[in-house]
Backbone bond lengths (Angstrom), bond angles and torsions (degrees), N, CA, C in turn:
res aa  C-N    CA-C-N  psi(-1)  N-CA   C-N-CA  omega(-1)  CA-C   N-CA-C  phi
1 X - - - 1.456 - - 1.533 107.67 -
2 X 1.076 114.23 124.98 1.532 141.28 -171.57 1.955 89.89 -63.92
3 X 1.325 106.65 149.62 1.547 117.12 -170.51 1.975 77.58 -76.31
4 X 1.388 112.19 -42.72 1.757 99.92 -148.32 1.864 95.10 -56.61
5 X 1.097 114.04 -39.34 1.190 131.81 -156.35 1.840 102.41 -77.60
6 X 1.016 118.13 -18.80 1.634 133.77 -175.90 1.060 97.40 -86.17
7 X 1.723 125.48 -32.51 1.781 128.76 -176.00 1.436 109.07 -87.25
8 X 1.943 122.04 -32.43 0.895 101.47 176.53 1.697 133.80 -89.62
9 X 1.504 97.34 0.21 0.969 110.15 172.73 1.652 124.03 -81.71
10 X 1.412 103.94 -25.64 1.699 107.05 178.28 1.713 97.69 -88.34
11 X 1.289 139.25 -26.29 1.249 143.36 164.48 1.922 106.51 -56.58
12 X 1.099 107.67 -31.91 1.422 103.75 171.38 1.135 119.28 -75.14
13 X 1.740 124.31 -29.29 1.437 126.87 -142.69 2.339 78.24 -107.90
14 X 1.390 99.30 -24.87 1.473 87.12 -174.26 1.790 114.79 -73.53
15 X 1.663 99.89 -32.28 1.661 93.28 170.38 1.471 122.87 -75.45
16 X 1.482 108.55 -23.96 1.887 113.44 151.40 1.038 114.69 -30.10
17 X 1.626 110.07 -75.14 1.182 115.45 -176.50 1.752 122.68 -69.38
18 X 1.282 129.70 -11.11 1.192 120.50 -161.45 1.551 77.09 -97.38
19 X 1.776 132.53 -24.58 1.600 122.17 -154.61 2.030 84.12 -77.59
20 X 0.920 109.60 -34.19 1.935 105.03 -156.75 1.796 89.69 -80.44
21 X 1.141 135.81 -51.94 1.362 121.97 -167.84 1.530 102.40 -58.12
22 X 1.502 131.71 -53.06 1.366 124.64 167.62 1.892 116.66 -16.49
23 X 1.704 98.41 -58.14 0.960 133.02 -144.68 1.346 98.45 -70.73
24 X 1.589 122.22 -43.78 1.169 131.99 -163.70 1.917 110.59 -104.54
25 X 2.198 100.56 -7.97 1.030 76.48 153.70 1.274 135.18 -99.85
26 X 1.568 122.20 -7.47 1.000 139.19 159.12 1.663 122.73 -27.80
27 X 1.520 101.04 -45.46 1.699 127.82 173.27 1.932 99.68 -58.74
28 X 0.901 102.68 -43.35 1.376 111.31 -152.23 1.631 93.92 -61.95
29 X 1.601 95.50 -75.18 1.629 113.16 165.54 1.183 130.93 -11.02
30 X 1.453 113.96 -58.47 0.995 131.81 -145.98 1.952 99.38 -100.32
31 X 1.881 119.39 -18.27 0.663 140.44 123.37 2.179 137.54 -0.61
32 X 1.471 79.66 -91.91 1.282 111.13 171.14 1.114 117.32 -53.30
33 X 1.508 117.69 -43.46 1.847 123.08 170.55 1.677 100.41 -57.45
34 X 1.000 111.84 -54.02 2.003 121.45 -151.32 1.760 70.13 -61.95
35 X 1.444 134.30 -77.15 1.529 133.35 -156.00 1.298 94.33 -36.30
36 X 1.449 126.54 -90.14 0.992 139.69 -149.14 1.993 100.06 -45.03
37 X 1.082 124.09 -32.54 1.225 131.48 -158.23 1.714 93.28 -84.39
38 X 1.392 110.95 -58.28 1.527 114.72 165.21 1.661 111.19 -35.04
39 X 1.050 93.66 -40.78 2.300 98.89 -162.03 1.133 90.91 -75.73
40 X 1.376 139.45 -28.83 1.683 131.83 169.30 1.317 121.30 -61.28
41 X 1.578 108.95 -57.38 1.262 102.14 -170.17 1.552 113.80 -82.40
42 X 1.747 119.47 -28.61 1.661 99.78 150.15 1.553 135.49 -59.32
43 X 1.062 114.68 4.67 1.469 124.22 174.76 1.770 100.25 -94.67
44 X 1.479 108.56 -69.31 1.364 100.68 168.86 1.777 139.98 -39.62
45 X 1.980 90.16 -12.97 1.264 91.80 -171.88 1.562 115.54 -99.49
46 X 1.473 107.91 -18.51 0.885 114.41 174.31 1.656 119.95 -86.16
47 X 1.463 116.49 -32.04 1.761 121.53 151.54 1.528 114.34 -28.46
48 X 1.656 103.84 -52.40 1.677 104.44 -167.41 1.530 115.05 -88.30
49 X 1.565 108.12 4.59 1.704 122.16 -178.15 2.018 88.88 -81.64
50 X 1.234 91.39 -70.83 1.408 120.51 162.69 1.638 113.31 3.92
51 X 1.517 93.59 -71.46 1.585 109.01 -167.17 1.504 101.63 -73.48
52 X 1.657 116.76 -39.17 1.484 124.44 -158.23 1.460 91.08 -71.53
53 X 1.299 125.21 -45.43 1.764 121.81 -175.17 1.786 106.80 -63.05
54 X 1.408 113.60 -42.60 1.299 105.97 177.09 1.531 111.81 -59.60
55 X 1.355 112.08 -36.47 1.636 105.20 177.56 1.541 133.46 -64.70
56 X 1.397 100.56 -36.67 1.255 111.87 -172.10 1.621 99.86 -112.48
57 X 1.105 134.33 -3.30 1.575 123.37 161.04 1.918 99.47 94.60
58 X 1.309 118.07 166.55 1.363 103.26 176.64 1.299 115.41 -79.25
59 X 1.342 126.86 153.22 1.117 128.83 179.75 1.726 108.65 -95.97
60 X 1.571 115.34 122.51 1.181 118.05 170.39 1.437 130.70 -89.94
61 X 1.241 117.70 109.20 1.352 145.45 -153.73 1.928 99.88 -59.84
62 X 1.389 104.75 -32.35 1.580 110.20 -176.32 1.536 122.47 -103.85
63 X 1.433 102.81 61.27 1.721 97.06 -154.76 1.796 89.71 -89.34
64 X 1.742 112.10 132.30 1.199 102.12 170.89 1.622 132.49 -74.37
65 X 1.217 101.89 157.48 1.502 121.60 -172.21 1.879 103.79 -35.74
66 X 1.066 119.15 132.04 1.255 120.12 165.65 1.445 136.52 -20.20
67 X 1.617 96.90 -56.60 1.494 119.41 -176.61 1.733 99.85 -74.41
68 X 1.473 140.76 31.22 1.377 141.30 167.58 1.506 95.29 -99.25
């Protein structure tokens, strides 16, 4: 294998590689939004759990039978 041919071949394998890291950071990014977007609305969800328990008081799971 010819040296020219050893360069154009690692020059190929480097825009491979430079096309997939783009590629995967793009993944990453695009990632990080959906999290961050998740961490809001479980925060929001738990604020509005929050408020509903302050309104209505806790609810006790063991309420006795009527006939007590």
């Amino acid at each position: 294998m010819s040296l020219e041919m050893r360069i154009a071949d690692l020059e190929s394998r480097l825009a491979f590689q430079d096309d997939t890291i783009q590629a995967l950071n793009d993944v990453l990014v695009e990632q990080q939004r959906m999290v961050e977007r998740l961490q809001l609305q479980v925060a929001a969800l738990a604020k509005r759990q929050e408020e509903l328990l302050g309104q209505f008081g806790p609810v006790d799971d063991e309420t006795p039978p009527p006939h007590y």
